[in-house]
DOVO-289220 format. One line per 10 residues: their letters; for each residue x, y, z negated of C-alpha. Coordinates in steps of 0.001 Angstrom, whole numbers, plus 524288, in hexadecimal, padded with zeros to 5 digits. Last residue first. Layout:
N
A) X/Y/Z | ... $
//
This chain:
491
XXXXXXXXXX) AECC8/9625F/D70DE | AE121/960F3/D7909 | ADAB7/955F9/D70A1 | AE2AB/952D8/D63FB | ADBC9/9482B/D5D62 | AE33E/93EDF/D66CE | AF00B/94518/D61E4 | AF808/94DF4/D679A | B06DF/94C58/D6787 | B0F74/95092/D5BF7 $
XXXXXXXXXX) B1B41/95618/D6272 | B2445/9583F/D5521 | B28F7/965CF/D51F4 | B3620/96A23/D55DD | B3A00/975D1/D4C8A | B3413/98516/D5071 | B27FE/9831E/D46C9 | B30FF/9800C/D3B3B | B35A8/98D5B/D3B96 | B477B/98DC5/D3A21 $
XXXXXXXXXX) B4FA3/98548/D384C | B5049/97721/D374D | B51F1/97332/D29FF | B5EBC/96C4B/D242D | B6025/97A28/D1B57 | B5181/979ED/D1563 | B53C2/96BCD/D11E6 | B603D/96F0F/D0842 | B573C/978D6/D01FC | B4B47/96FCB/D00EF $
XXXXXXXXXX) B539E/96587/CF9C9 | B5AB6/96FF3/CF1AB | B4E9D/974F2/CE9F0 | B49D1/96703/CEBCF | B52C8/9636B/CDF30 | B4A4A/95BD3/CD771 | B536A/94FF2/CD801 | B602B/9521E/CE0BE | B5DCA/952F2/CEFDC | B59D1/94BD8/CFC31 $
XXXXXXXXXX) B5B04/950FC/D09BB | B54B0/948DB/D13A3 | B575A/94974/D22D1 | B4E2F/9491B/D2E10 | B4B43/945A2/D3C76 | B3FEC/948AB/D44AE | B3B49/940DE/D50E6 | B41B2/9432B/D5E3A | B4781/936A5/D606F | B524F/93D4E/D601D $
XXXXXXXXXX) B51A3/940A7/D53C9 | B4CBC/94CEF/D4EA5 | B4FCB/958BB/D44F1 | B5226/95600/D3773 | B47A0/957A8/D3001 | B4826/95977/D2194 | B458A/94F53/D173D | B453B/9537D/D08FC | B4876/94DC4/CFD79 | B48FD/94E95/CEDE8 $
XXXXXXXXXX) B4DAB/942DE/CE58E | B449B/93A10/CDFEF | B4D78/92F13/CDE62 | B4392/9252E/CE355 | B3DFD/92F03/CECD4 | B4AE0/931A3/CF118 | B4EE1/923F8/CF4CA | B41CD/92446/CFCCA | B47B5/92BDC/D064C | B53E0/92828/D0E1D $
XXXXXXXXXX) B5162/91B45/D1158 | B4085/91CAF/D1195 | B40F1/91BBA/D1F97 | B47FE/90F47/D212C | B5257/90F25/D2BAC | B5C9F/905D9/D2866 | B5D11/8FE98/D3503 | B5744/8F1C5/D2F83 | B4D81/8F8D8/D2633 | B4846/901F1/D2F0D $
XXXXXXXXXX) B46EC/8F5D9/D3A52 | B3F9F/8EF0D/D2F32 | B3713/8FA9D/D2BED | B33C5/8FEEC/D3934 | B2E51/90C31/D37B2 | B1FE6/90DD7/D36A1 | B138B/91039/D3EC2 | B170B/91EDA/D43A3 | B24CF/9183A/D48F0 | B30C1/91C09/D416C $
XXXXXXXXXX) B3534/92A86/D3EA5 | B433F/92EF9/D41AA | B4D95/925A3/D3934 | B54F9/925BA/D2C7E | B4B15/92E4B/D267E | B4E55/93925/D1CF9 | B5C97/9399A/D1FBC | B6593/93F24/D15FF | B6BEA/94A3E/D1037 | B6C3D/949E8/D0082 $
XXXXXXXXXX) B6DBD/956A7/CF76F | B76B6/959E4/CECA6 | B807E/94F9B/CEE90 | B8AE6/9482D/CE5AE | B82C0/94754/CD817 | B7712/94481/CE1E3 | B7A13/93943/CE690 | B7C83/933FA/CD7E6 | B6EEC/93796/CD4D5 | B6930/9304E/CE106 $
XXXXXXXXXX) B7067/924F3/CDDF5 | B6C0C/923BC/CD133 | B5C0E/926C8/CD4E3 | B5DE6/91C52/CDD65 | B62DB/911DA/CD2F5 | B5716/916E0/CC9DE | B4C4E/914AB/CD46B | B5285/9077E/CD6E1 | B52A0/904B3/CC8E1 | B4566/90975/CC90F $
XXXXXXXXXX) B4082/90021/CD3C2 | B466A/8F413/CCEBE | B3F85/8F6C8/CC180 | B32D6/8F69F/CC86A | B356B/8EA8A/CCDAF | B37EE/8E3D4/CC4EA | B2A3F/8E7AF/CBD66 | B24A2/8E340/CCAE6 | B1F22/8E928/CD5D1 | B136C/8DE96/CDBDC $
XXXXXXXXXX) B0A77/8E93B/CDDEA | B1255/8F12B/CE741 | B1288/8E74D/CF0AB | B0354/8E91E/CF0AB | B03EB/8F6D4/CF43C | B0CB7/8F47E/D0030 | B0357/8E708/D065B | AF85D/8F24A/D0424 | B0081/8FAF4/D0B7D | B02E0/8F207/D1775 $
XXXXXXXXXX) AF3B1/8ED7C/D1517 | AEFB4/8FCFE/D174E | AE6C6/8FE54/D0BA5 | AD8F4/8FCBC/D0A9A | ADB9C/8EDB6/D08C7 | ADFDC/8EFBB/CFA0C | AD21B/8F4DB/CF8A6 | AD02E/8F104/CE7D2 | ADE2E/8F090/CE439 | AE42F/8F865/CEB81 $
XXXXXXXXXX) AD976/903EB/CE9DC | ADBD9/9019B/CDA08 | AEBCC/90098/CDC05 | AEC5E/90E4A/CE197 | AF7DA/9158F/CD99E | AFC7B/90627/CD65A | B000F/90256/CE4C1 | B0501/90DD2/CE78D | B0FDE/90C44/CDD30 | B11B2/8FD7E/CDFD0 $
XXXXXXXXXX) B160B/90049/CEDCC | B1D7F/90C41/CE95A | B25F9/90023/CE167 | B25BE/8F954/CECE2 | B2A65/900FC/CF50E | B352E/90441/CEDF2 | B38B4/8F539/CEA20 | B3780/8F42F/CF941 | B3FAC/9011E/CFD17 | B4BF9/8FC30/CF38A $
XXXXXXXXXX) B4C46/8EECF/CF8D3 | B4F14/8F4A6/D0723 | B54D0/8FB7C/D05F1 | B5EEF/90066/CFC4B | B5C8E/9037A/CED6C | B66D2/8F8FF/CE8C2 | B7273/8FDE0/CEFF3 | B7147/90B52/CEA6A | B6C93/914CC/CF7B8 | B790E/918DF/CFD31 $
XXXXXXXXXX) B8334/9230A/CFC4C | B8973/92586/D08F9 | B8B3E/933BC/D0963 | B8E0C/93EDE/D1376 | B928A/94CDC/D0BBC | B8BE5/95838/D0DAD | B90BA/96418/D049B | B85B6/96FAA/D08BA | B8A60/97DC6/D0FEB | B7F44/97C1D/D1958 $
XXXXXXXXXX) B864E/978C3/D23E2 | B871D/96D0E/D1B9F | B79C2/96B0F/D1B31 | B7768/96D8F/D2B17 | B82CD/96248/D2CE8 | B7B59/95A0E/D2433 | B6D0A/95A99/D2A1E | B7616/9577D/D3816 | B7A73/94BEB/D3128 | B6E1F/94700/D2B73 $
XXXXXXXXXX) B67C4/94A00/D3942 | B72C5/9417E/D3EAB | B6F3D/93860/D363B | B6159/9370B/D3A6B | B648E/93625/D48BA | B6E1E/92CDB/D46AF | B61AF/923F6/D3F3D | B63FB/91FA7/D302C | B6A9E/91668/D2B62 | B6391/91314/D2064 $
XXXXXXXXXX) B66E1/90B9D/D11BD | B731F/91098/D0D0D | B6E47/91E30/D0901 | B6FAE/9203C/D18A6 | B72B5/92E88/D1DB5 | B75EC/9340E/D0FD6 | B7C40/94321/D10B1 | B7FB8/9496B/D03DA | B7E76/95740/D018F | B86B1/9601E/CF8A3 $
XXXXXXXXXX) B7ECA/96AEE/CF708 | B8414/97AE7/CF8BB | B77F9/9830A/CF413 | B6C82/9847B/CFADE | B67BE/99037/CFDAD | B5A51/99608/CFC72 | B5039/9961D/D0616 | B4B12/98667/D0455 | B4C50/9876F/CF626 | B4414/99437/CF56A $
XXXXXXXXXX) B3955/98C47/CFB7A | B3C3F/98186/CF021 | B37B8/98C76/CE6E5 | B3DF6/98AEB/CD781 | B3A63/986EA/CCAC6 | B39DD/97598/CCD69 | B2AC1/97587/CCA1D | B2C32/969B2/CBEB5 | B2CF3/95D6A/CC4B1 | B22E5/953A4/CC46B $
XXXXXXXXXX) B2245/94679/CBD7B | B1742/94AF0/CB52A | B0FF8/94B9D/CC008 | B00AB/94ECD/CBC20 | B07F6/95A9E/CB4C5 | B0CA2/95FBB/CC083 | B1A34/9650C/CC2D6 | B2132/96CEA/CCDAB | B20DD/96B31/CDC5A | B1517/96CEE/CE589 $
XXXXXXXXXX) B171A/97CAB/CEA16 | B249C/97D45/CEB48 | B27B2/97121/CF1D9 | B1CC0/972E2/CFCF8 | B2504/98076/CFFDB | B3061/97846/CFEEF | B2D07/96F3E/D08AD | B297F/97A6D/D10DB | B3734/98110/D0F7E | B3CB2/97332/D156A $
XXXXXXXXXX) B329D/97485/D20E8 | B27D6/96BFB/D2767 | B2344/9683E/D1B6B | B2064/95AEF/D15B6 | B1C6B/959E7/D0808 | B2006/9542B/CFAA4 | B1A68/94B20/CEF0D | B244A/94084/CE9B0 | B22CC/930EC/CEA26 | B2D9E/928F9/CE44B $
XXXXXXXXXX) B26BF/92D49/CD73A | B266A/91D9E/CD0AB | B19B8/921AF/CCE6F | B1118/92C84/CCFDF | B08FA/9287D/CC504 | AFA36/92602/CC949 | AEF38/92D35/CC79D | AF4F2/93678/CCD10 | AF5E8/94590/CCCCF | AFEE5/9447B/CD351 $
XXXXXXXXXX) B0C85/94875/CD63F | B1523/95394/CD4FA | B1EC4/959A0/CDE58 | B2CE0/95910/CD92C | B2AB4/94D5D/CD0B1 | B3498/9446B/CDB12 | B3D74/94F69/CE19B | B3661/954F1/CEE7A | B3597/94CBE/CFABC | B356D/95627/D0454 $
XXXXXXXXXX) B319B/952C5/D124C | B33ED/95D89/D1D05 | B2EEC/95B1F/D2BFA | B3753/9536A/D38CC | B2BC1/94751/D3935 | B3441/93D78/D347A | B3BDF/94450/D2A4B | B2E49/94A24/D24A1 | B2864/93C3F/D26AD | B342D/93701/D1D6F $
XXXXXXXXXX) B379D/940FC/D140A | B287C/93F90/D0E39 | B266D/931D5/D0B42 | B3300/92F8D/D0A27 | B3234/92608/CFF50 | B2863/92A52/CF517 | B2683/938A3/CFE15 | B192A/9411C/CFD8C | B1448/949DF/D0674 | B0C63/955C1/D087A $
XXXXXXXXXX) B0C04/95C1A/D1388 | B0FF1/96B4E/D1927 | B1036/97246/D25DD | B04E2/96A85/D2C0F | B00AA/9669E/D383F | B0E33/96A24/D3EE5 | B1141/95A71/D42FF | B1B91/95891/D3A3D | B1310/95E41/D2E7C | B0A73/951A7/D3088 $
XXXXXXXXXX) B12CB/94A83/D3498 | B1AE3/94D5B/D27EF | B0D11/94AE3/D2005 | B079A/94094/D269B | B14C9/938B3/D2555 | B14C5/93B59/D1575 | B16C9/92CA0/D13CE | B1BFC/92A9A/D1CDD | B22E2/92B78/D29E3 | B201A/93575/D35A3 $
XXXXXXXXXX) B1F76/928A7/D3E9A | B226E/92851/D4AA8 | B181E/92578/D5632 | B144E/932B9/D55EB | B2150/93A8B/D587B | B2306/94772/D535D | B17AF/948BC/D4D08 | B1B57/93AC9/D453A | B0E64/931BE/D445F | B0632/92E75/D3768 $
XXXXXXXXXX) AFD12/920F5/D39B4 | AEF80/91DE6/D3620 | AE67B/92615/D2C62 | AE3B2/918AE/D228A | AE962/90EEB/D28BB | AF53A/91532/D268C | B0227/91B42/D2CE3 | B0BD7/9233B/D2884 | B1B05/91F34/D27E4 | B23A7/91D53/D1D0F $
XXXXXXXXXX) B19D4/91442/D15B7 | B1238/91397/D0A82 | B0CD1/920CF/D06F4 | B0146/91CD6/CFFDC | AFD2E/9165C/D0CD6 | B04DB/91F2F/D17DD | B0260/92C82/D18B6 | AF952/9366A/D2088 | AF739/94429/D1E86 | AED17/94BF8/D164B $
XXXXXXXXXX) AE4ED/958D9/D188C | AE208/965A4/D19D9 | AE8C0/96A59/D0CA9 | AE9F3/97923/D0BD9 | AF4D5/97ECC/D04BA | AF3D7/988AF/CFC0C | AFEF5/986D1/CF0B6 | AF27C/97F91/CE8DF | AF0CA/974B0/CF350 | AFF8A/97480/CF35C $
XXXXXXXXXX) AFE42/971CB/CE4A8 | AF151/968E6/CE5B1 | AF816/9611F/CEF87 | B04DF/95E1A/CE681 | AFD7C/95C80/CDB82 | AF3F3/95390/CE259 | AE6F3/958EA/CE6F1 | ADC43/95634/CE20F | ACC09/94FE6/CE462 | AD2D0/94664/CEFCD $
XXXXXXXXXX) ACA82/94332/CFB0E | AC368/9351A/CF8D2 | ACDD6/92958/CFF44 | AC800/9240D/D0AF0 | AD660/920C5/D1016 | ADB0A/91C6B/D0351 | ADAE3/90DFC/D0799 | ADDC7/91198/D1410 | AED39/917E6/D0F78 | AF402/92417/D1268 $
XXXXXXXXXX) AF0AD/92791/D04A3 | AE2E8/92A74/D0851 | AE0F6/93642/CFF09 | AD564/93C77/D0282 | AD488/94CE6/D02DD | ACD15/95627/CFCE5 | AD6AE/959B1/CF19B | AE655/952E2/CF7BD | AEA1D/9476A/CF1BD | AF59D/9432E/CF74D $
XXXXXXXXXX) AFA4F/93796/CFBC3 | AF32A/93BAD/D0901 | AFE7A/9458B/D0CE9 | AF938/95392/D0941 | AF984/95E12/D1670 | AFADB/96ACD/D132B | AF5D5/9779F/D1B49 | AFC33/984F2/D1591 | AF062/98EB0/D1248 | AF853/9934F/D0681 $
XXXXXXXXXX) B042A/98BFA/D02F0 | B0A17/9955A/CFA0D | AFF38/99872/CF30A | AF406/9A3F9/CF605 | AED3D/9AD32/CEE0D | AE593/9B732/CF34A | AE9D0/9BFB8/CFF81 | ADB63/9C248/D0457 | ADF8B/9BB65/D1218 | AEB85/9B103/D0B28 $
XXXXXXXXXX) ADE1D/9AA57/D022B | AD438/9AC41/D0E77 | ADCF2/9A32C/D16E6 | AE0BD/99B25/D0CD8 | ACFE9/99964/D0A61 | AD1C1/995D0/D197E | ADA3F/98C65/D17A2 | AD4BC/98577/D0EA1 | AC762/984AB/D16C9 | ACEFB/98148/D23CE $
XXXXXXXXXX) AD537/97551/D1C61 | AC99E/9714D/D1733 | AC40F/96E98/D2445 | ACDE4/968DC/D286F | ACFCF/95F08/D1E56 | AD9DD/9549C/D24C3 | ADCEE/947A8/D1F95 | AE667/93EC9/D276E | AEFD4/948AC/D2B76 | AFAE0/94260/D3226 $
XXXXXXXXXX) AF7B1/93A98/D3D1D | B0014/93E6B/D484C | AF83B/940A3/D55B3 | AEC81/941CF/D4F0D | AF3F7/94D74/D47C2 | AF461/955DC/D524B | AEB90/95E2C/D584A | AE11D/95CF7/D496E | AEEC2/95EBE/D4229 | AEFED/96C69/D48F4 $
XXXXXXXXXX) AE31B/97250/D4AF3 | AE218/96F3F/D3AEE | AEF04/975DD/D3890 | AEB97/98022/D40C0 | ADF01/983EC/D3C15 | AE526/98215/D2F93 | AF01B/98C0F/D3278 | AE66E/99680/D36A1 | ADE5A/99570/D29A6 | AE8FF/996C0/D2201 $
XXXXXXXXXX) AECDB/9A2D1/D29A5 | AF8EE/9A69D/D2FD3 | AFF1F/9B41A/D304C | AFAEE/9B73F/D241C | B06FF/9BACC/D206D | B03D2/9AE26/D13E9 | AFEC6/9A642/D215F | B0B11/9A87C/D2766 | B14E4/9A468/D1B62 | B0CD3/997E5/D16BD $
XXXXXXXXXX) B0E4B/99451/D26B6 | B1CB3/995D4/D262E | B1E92/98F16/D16D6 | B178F/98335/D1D1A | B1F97/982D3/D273A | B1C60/985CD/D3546 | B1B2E/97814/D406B | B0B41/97A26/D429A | B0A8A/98946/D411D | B14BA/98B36/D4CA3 $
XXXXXXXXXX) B12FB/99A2E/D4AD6 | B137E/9A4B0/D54C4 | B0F5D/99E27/D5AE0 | B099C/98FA8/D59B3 | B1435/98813/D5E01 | B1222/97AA4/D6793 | B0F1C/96E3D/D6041 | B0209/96C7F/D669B | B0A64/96CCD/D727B | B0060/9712A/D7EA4 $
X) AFC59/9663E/D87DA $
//
C-alpha cells in the first residue's frame, strides 16, 4: 500500500506553510484551482480516519477557487491570502455555513447569513473557506468529542486525543488537510491541541483579534480569537491580517503599527527569560521537562538571560478550587448566550453538558466577587513576574495527549497533571502565548513548550518562537502516519 503521506515532488503540498503555498501560486507556479483539488482529494483519503472537518462545501470550494484562479491569470487584484484554503472552527460563524457549536442541539442549526469579523477579514484577505471542524459543546472540554459529529482523534496516533476545544482545527492542520484554522483559546483551547498534535497555537493578547458581532457581550473575555498554523511565520501571517479594531468590539485593540512577519525575520534583542516547569500546581512528565530544558539551552545560545524560577501560582488561585469557581463562572456565561434553546429543549443537549450549563445557573452575587478577586490576585502575580523577566518558558501540557475520549481527571488531579496547568492562567491575565512543538516523546507523540510574554507584546512572542523552531521547510519535519480510513478505499 502506497503512504498517503508520502511527498508530492517537487512540493509536499500537504505539510507547506501557508506563506509557501501563498508564494507558488502568486509565481504562478501553483494554481488555486490545483490546491483545492488537492485539498479536497486529501481530506476525502483521510479525514474518516480522524474526524476533523465536520462541514465541508466542495462544491463551493472549487467555484472560489477558480474565480482566484482567473483573479492571479489576468493579474487583477488579489490579497494576501489569495486562493489559500481555511478551515473556521464551528464557534464561528462562517456565510453559508451552520454553526453547530460542537453541540446536537445546534446540530441543525440554518447556515449562517455573515461571517464574523475575524472570518469576514480572512474571507476579505482571499482565502477560501471549504468548511468547518469539530469542537466540543460550546467549547467545553479539553478534548473533542460530541454527540453531535462524534469524536476528534490525534493524526499521529488515533486513539489519543488532539485536545480541545480547537482539536479539529490542530488535527486538522496536523494531518496536512489544511495549512491554516481558525481557533479560539478561553483556557487552552488553542495551545493545547497545537501542543498535542506537534502544530503552532497562538493565543494573541486579550482584544488583539476582535470579537462579534454578538448579540451577546463577550464576557468575562477569557476567550480570545486565534489560529493554528503549521509554522511560527504563519501565525503571524494570520496575525497580520485579523488584528486591529472593530467598532462592533469596543474592547479591541487598535492595529498595533507594525508587520508581525517582519517580527519573525528581524532580531530579537537580548531578553531575560524565565523558565517555570510547575507554577506550583503540575509536575509535569521527564519527557516534557527535558523539552523545557533543551527549549532553554537553544534560548541561551541565543544570546538571551535564562534564569530557572520557582515562583508559584498565589496560594489561593491553586487547583483545584480555583478551576471550579472558573468553571463555573464560563458555566454561567454559556449558559446565558443560549438560555432561550436551554430553556425550551434542555434535552437536545449532551446531558454531561446540560448537567455543565445548569451549574452555571446557580452563580451567585458571592460568587462573582470571588472570581474577580481571583482574577485581580493573578493579574498581580503576573505583573510582578514580569518586572524580573521579559518573556516566560514553560510547558504547554504537562503530559503527551490522553486517550481520544478524555484524560483521566482524577488520576490528572492526583499526579498533578491537569491540562489546563499551564494555560488558563493566561487567559485570566490575558497575557500573549504561543505553543511551539517540541519534538517527540518517546511514546512517539509530539511534545511542546509555551512562551508567554508581557501584555500586547506579540511582536516579541512570535520572535522568540521563530528561534525554538525546527529549521528549515515544514514539508521535510516528521509528519504524523495517519492511517486510512474506511471512507478511504485504495488509499
Amino acid at each position: 500500500m502506497t503512504d498517503p503521506l508520502a511527498p508530492t515532488a517537487p512540493t509536499d503540498l500537504s505539510y507547506a506553510s501557508a506563506a509557501g503555498l501563498l508564494a507558488l501560486m502568486r509565481r504562478r507556479e501553483l494554481s488555486p484551482t490545483e490546491l483545492m483539488h488537492h485539498t479536497l482529494d486529501r481530506i476525502g483519503k483521510l479525514d474518516g480516519a480522524i474526524n476533523s472537518v465536520v462541514r465541508l462545501d466542495a462544491e463551493r470550494a472549487l467555484a472560489e477557487a477558480a474565480e482566484a484562479t482567473e483573479r492571479i491569470a489576468r493579474g487583477a487584484g488579489t490579497g494576501p491570502l489569495t486562493g489559500l484554503p481555511l478551515l473556521v472552527k464551528d464557534a464561528e460563524d462562517a456565510a453559508g455555513f451552520p454553526t453547530s457549536h460542537g453541540t446536537r442541539a445546534f446540530r441543525d442549526a440554518p447556515p449562517a447569513t455573515h461571517d464574523t469579523i475575524h472570518v469576514g477579514r480572512l474571507r476579505e484577505a482571499g482565502a477560501i473557506v471549504i468548511g468547518k471542524t469539530n469542537m466540543p459543546p460550546m467549547g467545553a472540554g479539553i478534548h473533542t468529542a460530541n454527540d453531535a459529529f462524534g469524536i476528534t482523534r490525534n493524526p499521529w496516533n488515533t486513539e489519543r486525543s488532539p485536545g480541545g476545544s480547537s482539536g479539529g482545527a490542530a488535527a486538522a492542520v496536523a494531518a496536512g488537510l489544511v495549512a491554516l484554522a481558525t481557533a479560539g483559546d478561553g483556557g487552552g483551547s488553542t495551545r493545547i491541541p497545537a501542543a498535542l498534535c506537534g502544530v503552532v497555537g497562538l493565543k494573541p493578547s486579550r482584544g488583539r483579534i476582535p470579537q462579534g458581532p454578538s448579540r451577546f457581550p463577550v464576557w468575562p473575555r477569557h476567550t480570545v480569537l486565534g489560529a493554528i498554523t503549521r509554522t511560527v511565520r504563519d501565525a503571524a501571517l494570520h496575525l497580520d491580517i485579523a488584528a486591529g479594531h472593530h467598532p462592533a468590539d469596543p474592547d479591541s485593540l487598535p492595529a498595533p503599527g507594525l508587520s508581525y512577519q517582519a517580527c519573525v525575520d528581524g532580531a530579537v534583542p537580548r531578553l531575560r527569560v524565565g523558565v517555570l516547569r510547575t507554577l506550583g500546581v503540575a509536575d509535569p512528565r521527564s519527557e516534557i521537562l527535558e523539552a523545557v530544558d533543551r527549549a532553554a539551552d537553544v534560548l541561551r545560545g541565543h544570546g538571551h538571560q535564562v534564569t530557572d524560577d520557582e515562583s508559584a501560582l498565589p496560594e489561593h488561585e491553586r487547583f483545584p478550587a480555583s478551576i471550579l469557581l472558573r468553571q463555573q463562572v464560563l458555566a454561567h456565561y454559556r449558559l446565558t448566550s443560549r438560555l432561550d434553546a436551554f430553556t425550551t429543549r434542555r434535552e437536545d443537549f449532551e446531558p454531561w453538558f446540560a448537567d455543565v450549563l445548569a451549574r452555571g445557573s446557580a452563580l451567585t452575587t458571592e460568587d462573582f466577587t470571588r472570581y474577580w478577586e481571583h482574577r485581580a490576585r493573578l493579574n498581580q502575580w503576573a505583573a510582578d513576574l514580569f518586572t524580573r523577566y521579559d518573556m516566560l518558558l514553560m510547558p504547554t501540557v504537562p503530559t503527551t495527549a490522553w486517550p481520544a475520549e478524555g484524560p483521566d481527571v482524577a488520576t490528572a488531579v492526583r499526579e498533578r497533571t491537569i491540562p489546563i496547568a499551564f494555560t488558563a492562567v493566561f487567559n485570566d491575565t490575558g497575557n500573549p502565548a504561543i505553543s511551539v512543538p517540541a519534538g517527540l516523546a518517546p511514546d512517539g507523540l509530539p511534545r511542546a513548550v509555551q512562551l508567554v510574554a508581557p501584555h500586547h507584546r506579540e511582536d516579541l512572542l512570535l520572535g522568540v518562537a521563530s528561534l525554538l523552531e525546527e529549521p528549515g521547510d515544514p514539508g521535510d519535519r516528521a509528519h504524523p502516519p495517519v492511517p486510512c480510513g474506511e471512507q478511504a478505499p485504495g488509499c
